[in-house]
ZAMARGU-4260 file (C-alpha; in steps of 0.2 Angstrom, whole numbers, plus 5000, padded with zeros to 4 digits):
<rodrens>
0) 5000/5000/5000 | 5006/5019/4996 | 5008/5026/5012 | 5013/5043/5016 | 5024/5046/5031
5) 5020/5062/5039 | 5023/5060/5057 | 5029/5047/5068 | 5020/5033/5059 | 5015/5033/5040
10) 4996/5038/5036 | 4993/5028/5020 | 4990/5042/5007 | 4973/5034/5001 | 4966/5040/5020
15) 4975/5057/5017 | 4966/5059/5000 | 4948/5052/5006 | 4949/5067/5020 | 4952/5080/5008
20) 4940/5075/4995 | 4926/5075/5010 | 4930/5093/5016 | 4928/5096/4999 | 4910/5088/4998
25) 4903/5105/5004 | 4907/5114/4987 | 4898/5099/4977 | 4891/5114/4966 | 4907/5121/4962
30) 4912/5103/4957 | 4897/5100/4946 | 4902/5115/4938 | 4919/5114/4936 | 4917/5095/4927
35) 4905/5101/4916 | 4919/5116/4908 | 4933/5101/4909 | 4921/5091/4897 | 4918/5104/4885
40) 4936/5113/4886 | 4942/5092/4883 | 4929/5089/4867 | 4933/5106/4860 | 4952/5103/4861
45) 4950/5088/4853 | 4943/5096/4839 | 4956/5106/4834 | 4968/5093/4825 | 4955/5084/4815
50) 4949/5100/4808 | 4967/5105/4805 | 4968/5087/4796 | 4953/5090/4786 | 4956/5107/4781
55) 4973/5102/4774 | 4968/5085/4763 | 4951/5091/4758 | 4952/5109/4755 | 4970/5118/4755
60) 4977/5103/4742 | 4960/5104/4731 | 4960/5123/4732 | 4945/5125/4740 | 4944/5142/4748
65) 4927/5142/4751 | 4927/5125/4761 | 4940/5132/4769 | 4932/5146/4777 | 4917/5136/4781
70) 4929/5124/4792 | 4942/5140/4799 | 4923/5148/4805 | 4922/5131/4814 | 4940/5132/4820
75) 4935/5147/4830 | 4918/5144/4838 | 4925/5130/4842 | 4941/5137/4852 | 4930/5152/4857
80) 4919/5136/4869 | 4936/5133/4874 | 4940/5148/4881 | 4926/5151/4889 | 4925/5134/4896
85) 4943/5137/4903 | 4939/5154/4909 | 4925/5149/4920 | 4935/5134/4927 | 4948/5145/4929
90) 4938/5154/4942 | 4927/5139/4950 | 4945/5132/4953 | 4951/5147/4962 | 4934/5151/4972
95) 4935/5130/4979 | 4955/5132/4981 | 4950/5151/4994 | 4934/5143/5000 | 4945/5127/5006
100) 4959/5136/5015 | 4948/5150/5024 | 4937/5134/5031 | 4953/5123/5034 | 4960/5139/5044
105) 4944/5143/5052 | 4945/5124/5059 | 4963/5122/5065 | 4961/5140/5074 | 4945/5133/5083
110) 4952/5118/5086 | 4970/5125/5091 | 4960/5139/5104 | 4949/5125/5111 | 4963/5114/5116
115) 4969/5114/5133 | 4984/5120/5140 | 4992/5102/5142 | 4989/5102/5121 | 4999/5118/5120
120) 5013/5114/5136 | 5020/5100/5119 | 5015/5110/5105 | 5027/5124/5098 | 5018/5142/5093
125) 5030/5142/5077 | 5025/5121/5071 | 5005/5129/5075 | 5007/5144/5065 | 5018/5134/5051
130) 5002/5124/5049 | 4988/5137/5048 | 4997/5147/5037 | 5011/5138/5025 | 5002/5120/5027
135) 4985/5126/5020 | 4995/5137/5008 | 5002/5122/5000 | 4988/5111/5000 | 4978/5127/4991
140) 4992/5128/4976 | 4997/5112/4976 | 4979/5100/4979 | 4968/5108/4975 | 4972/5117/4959
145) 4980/5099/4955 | 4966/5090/4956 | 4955/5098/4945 | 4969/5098/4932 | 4972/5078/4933
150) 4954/5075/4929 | 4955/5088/4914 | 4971/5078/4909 | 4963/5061/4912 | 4947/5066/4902
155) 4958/5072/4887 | 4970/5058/4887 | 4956/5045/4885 | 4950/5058/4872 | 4965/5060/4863
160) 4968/5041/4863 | 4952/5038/4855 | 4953/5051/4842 | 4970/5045/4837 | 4965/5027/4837
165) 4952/5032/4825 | 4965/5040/4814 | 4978/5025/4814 | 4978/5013/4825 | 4996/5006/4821
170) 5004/5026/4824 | 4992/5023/4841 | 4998/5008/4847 | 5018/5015/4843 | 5016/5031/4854
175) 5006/5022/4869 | 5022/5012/4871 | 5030/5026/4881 | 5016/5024/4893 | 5021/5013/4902
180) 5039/5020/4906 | 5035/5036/4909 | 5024/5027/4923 | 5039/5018/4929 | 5050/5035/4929
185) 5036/5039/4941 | 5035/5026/4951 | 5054/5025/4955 | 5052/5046/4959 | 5039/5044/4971
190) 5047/5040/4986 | 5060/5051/4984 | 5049/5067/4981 | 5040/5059/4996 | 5055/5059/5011
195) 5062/5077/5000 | 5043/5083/5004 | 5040/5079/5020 | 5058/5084/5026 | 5054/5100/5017
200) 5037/5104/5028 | 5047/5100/5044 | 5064/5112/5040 | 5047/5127/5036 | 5041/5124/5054
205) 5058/5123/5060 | 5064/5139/5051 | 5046/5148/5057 | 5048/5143/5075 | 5065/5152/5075
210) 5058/5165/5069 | 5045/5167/5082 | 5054/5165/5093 | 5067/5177/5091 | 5056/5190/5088
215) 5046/5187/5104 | 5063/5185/5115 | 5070/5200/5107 | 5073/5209/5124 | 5081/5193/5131
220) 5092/5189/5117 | 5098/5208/5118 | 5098/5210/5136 | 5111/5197/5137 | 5120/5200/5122
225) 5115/5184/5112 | 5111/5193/5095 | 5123/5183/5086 | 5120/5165/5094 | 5100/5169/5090
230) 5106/5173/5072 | 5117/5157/5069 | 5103/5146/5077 | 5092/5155/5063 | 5106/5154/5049
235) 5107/5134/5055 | 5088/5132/5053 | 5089/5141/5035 | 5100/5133/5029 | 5093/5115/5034
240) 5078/5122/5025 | 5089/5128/5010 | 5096/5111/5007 | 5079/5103/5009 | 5072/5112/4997
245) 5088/5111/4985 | 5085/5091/4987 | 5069/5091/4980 | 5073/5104/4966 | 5088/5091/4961
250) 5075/5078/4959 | 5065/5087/4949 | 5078/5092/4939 | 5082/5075/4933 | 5064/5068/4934
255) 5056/5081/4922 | 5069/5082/4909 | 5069/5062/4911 | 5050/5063/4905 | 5051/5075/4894
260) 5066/5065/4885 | 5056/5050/4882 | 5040/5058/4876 | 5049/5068/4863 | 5056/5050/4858
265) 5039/5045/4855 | 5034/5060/4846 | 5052/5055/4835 | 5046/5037/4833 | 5028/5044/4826
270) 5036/5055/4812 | 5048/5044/4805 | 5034/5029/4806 | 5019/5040/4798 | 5032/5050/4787
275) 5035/5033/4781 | 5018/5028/4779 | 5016/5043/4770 | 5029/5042/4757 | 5022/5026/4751
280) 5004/5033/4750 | 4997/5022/4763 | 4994/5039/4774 | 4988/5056/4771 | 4999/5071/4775
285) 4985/5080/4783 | 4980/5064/4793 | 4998/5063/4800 | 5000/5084/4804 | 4983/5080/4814
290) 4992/5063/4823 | 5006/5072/4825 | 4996/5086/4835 | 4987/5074/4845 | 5004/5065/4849
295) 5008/5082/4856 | 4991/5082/4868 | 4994/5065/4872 | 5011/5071/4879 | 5004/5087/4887
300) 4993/5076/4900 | 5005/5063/4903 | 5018/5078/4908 | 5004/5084/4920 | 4999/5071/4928
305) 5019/5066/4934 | 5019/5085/4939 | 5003/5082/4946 | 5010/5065/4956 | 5026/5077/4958
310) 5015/5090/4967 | 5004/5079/4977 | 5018/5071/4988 | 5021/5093/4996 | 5000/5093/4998
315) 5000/5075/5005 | 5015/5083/5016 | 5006/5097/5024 | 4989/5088/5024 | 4995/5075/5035
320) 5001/5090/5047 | 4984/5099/5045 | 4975/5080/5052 | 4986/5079/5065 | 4980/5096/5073
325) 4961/5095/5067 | 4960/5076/5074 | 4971/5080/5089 | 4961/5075/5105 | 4954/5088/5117
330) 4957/5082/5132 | 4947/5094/5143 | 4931/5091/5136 | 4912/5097/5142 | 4905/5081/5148
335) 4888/5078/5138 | 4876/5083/5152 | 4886/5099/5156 | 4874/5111/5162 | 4875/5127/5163
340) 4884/5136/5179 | 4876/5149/5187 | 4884/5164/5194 | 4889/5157/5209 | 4893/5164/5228
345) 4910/5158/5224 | 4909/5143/5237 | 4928/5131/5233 | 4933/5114/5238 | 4945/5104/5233
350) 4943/5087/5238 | 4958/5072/5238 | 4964/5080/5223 | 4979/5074/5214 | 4989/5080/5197
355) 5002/5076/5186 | 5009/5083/5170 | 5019/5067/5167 | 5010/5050/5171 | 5019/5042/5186
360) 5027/5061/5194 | 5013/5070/5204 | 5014/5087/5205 | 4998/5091/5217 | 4997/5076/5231
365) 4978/5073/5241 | 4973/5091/5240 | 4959/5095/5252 | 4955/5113/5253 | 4941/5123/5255
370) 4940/5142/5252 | 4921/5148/5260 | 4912/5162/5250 | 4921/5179/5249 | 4937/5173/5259
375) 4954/5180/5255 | 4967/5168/5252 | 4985/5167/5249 | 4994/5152/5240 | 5014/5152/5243
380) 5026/5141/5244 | 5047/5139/5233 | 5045/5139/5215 | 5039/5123/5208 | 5029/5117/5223
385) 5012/5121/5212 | 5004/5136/5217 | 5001/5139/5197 | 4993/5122/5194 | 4983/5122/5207
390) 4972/5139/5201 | 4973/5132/5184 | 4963/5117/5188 | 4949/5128/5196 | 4947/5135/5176
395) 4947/5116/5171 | 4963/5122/5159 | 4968/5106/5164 | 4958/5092/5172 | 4964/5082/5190
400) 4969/5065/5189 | 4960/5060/5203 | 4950/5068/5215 | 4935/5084/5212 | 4935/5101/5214
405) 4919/5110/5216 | 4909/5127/5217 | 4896/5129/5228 | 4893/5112/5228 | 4894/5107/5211
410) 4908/5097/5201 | 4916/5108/5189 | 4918/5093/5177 | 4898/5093/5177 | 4896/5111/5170
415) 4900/5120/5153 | 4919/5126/5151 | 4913/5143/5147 | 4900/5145/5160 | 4913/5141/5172
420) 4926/5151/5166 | 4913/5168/5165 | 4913/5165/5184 | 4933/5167/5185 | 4944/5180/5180
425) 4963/5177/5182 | 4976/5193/5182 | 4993/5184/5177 | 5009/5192/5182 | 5014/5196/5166
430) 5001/5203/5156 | 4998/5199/5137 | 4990/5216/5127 | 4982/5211/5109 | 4981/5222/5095
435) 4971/5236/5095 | 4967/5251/5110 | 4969/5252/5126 | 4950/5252/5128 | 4947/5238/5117
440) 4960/5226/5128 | 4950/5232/5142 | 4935/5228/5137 | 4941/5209/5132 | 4933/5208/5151
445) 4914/5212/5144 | 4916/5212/5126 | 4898/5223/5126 | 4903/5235/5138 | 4903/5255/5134
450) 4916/5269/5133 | 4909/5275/5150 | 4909/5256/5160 | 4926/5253/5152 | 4931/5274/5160
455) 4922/5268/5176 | 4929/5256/5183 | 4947/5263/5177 | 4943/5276/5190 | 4937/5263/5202
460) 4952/5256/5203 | 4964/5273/5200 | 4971/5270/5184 | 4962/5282/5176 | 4973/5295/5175
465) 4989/5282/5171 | 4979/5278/5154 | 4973/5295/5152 | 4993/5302/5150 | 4996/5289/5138
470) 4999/5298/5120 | 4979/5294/5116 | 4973/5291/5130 | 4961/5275/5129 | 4964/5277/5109
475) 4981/5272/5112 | 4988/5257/5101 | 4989/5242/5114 | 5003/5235/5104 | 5013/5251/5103
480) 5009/5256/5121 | 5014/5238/5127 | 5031/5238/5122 | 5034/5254/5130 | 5025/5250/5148
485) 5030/5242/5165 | 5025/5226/5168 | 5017/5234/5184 | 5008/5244/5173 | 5004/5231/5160
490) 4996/5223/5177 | 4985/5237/5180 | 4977/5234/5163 | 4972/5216/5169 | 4966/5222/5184
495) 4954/5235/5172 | 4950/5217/5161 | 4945/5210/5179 | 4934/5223/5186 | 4925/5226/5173
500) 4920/5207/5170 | 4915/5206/5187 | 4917/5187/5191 | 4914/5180/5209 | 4930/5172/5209
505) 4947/5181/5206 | 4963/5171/5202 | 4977/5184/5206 | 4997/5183/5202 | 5005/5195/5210
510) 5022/5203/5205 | 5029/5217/5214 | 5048/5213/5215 | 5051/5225/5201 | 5039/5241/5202
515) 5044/5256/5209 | 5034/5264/5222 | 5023/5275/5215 | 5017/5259/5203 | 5016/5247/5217
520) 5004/5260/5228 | 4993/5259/5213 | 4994/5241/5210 | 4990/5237/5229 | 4977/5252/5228
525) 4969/5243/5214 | 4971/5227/5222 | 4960/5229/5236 | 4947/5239/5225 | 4945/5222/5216
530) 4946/5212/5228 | 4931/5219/5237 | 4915/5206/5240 | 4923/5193/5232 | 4932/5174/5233
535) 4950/5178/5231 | 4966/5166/5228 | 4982/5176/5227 | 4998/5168/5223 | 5009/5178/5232
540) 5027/5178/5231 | 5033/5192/5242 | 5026/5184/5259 | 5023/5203/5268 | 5010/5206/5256
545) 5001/5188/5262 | 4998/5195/5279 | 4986/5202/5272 | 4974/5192/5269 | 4961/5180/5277
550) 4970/5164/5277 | 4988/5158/5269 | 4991/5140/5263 | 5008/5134/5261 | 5012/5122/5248
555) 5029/5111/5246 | 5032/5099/5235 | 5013/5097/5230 | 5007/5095/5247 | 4999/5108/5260
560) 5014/5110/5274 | 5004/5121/5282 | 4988/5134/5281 | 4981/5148/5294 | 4983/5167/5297
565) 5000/5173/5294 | 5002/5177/5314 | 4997/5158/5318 | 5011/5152/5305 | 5026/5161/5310
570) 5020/5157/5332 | 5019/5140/5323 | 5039/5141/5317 | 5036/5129/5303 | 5039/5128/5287
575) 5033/5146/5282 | 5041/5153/5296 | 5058/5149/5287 | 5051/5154/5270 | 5047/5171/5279
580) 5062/5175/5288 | 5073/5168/5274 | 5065/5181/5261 | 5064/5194/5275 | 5083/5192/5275
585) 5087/5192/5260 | 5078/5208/5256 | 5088/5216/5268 | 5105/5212/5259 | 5097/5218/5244
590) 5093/5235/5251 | 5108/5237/5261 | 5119/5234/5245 | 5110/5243/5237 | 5110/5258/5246
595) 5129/5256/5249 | 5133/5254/5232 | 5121/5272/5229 | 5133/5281/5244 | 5149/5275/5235
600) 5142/5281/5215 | 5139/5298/5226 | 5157/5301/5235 | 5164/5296/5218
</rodrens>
């Protein structure tokens, strides 16, 4: 069986081609259409030799003018079918080859955006984009175009065939012989042009997610200096790519002139053959100029359709990446009953909960926590001990690997993904601002709300003015203005996002450690604005901001060392007692150098 080898095992091609040809089934119309031109362009091609035959033996060596014109006036109509034929499959082609792609790229984007975080934790942004944009590309120029073409080429080589079997069956029977070895030329290609291909799509992806991510590290690579190891890696990548892509152009290089060779021998063989016939008077001239032009359409097809097989081994290459993502497995899934949720007093337990990323290492270890309506809570502990996975699971961004967690009494895994997540709003540490204006990242929270809600609760929480000094104020370009603000005040955005969603559950990462003072007033100002008469989970990772809220739990190594107010903890002298004094400690050094090293800059 022909299989094609796309991925870690080899998808047989005949599956690959049965799943285009069905998301193709929608355009059935278009299809119906474009058949219909193939069979007239086909029959009106075909005329053209036999009328070239005819005009030659039975009216340009009798003389006959007036036949002559009669069969040119043919001629025409008959070429002006042709054109029009091709013109409208022209443009039927074009509208399924668009129509297809917009749809594919419609369906990985859903399918990408609805995947859980454990689908994108082993999934690279640049191999994703690769596929959206270059996969469907391909299969656009070199499917679907290509398809259409090989039934035109299959139609008119059955009719060419026939027309010059009716002609001369011993000329027909000479120039079919090179059939067959142009078919072997094209079997001994294939999977060569199949590995060239397929190692082609992977070096793309590769060369794509260098890229991206060099543009997105930008600050990293310059901030320590790595410009040049960034631009080797890249240069590595390219040329990998480059030598790909110069693998398959060598094949091709021999492979078409190889098929172009033997059917010009053909074409040889069937001029010296009739030209023979011919001088013995066993063949008419015009008869063998009309053979001769059929040999040529007969060559045209068989050229195509190796171009064609040539082309279908890059479309069978980027449509087995395309199934791969659209047949991928959601993981996190609504369960078939989900109902919806709703909006809830904000009620949380987690009950025997356990987690792991990899099967076999347990990240969260028999989790029992409840957090009661409206209750502050901090989450702290060493890097690594799961503070972040734990609020993810309360999103179901990922699901637990045994246990439940629950709000207000109900299993999140019973209720509709996006009716639980209407009920959460998590401000990350690092804030991610889209394209467009200030306002309109803002409003990401309520997509419907107004200028004034957005303005409101912007003043609510005391950033109004910050935005208002920006160069448009709320008409500021978010992408622009993003590269130019503070994390802290990036944050400041999210908490606006927050607010103005107005969830009974807030999910905060807080990041102080590098603001100045008059940012980190407003952050803490904005904090406790939106903290207000709601269930609240900090992750805090300065421990003197967690005495400030109702309760602190202190996770290590997957497992709660310890929860309670911050003064029980530290009488307590446990584990967040040395977490405390340790970072306490440390932020002492820090100052002290730091203000030593600002006395010495000043006496110098």
């Amino acid at each position: 069986m022909w299989r094609y080898g796309g991925g870690k095992t080899e998808t047989p091609a005949s599956i690959l081609l049965r799943k285009l040809l069905k998301h193709m089934l929608p355009y059935k119309f278009a299809m119906f259409v474009i058949i219909t031109c193939i069979i007239v362009s086909s029959v009106t091609n075909l005329f053209s030799p036999y009328l070239l035959g005819l005009a030659i033996d039975n009216y340009i060596m009798v003389g006959d003018m007036n036949g002559l014109l009669r069969i040119s006036a043919l001629y025409f109509l008959a070429m002006a079918g042709n054109w029009v034929a091709m013109a409208v499959q022209g443009y039927a082609v074009s509208w399924i080859g668009q129509r297809l792609i917009y749809d594919l790229r419609n369906k990985l984007m859903e399918k990408i955006m609805f995947q859980s975080f454990k689908y994108h934790d082993y999934k690279r942004a640049g191999d994703l984009i690769s596929t959206v944009i270059n996969d469907t590309s391909i299969l656009r120029e070199s499917f679907i175009s290509g398809i259409f073409h090989i039934v035109s080429d299959v139609f008119s080589l059955i009719g060419v065939i026939i027309a010059m079997y009716l002609l001369n069956v011993p000329l027909t029977l000479v120039t079919l012989l090179t059939l067959p070895v142009m078919l072997l030329i094209a079997y001994v290609f294939s999977r060569k042009f199949r590995q060239a291909y397929r190692r082609t799509r992977e070096k793309i992806a590769e060369v794509t997610v260098r890229v991206q991510e060099s543009i997105s590290g930008i600050r990293v690579i310059q901030a320590f200096g790595r410009e040049e190891d960034s631009q080797a890696r890249f240069q590595m990548s390219a040329t990998e790519q480059f030598e790909a892509q110069l693998q398959a152009g060598k094949l091709m290089a021999i492979f078409w002139p190889t098929v172009s060779f033997i059917g010009n021998i053909g074409t040889i063989v069937v001029l010296l053959y009739g030209g023979f016939l011919s001088a013995q008077g066993r063949l008419e001239v015009g008869v063998l100029v009309a053979f001769l032009a059929y040999v040529t359409r007969f060559m045209n097809p068989i050229m195509q359709l190796t171009n064609f097989y040539d082309m279908l081994q890059a479309a069978l290459a980027a449509s087995d990446r395309i199934f791969n993502v659209l047949e991928s497995e959601v993981d996190v899934k609504d369960a078939p009953d989900a109902i919806e949720l709703p909006r809830v007093k904000g009620d949380i337990k987690y009950e025997n909960v356990w987690f792991e990323y990899v099967k076999g290492i347990p990240v969260l270890k028999n989790i029992n926590l409840h957090i009661k309506p409206g209750e502050k809570i901090a989450i702290v502990g060493p890097t690594g001990s799961g503070k972040t996975t734990l609020v993810y699971l309360l999103a179901r961004f990922y699901d637990v690997t045994s246990g439940s967690i629950s709000i207000d009494g109900i299993d999140i895994r019973k209720v509709k993904q996006e009716s639980l997540r209407k009920q959460i709003a998590f401000v990350p540490q690092d804030t991610f601002l889209f394209r467009g204006t200030i306002m309109d990242n803002i409003r990401i929270g309520k997509p419907d709300a107004t200028d004034d809600e957005v303005i409101d609760v912007c003043k609510r929480l005391g950033i109004h003015e910050f935005i208002m000094r920006l160069p448009k104020g709320y008409d500021t370009d978010a992408g622009e203005a993003g590269r130019k603000l503070s994390t802290g005040e990036r944050q400041l955005i999210s908490f606006a996002r927050a607010m103005l969603k107005d969830p009974p559950i807030l999910v905060l990462d807080e990041a102080l450690s590098a603001v100045d003072p008059k940012t980190e007033y407003m952050i803490k100002y904005a904090i406790r604005k939106l903290l207000e008469n709601r269930t609240a989970i900090i992750i805090a990772h300065r421990l003197t901001l967690a005495r400030d809220w109702d309760r602190i739990i202190v996770l290590h190594n997957g497992v709660i060392e310890e929860e309670g107010t911050h003064e029980e903890l530290m009488r307590r002298q446990g584990f967040y007692y040395k977490l405390y004094t340790t970072q306490i400690s440390e932020e002492i050094v820090v100052e002290a150098v730091g203000r030593d090293g600002a006395g010495r800059n000043s006496s110098s």
